[in-house]
N, C-alpha and C positions, 0 to 999 in steps of 0.2 A: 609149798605144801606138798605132801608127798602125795604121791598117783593114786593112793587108795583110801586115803581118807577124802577123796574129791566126792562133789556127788551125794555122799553120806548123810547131809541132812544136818552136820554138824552147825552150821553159821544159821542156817534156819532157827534150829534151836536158842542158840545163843541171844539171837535177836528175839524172840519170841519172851524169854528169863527180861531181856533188858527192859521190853514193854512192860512187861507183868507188872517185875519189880518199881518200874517210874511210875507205873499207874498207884501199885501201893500204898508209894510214900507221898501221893498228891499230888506230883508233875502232874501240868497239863498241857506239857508239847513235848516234842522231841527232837529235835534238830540237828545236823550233821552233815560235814565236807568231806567231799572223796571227790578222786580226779576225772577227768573228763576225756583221757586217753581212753582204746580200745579197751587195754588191758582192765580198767576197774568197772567196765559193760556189766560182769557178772553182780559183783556187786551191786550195780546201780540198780539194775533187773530186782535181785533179792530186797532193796529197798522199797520198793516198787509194789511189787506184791503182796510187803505189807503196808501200804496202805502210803509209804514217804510221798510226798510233791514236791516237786523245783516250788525254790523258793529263793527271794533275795537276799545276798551275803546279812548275815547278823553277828551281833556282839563286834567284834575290832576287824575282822576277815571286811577286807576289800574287794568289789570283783576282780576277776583273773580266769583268763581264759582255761585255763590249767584244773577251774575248781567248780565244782558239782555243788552247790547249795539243797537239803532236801528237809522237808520236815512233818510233823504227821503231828493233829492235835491226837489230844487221848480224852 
């Protein structure tokens, strides 16, 4: 990512469109893996905030230490 679009609110937005629209079309969860190094904190953080919880690996994903299980009803 380049140095000046950090910070900018961009992935906030982004995630915000993805709720909206799941909520739209009658999702009523949201679920998603991201890693568990340092490096993906930020993200874990911005999940976080809105609303994600750890949660148990689902659908074919196995646990692994390596993976972030998170999910938020709607």
């Amino acid at each position: 990512m380049k140095p000046d679009a950090m910070r900018s609110g961009i992935a906030s937005r982004l995630l915000e469109h993805i709720i909206t629209e799941a909520k739209a079309v009658g999702f009523t969860r949201l679920s998603l893996e991201t890693g568990t190094a340092e490096f993906f904190l930020p993200a874990r953080s911005l999940y976080g905030r809105f609303g994600f919880v750890p949660c148990e690996p689902y659908a074919d994903y196995r646990p692994d230490p390596s993976s972030t299980f998170m999910t938020k009803a709607l």
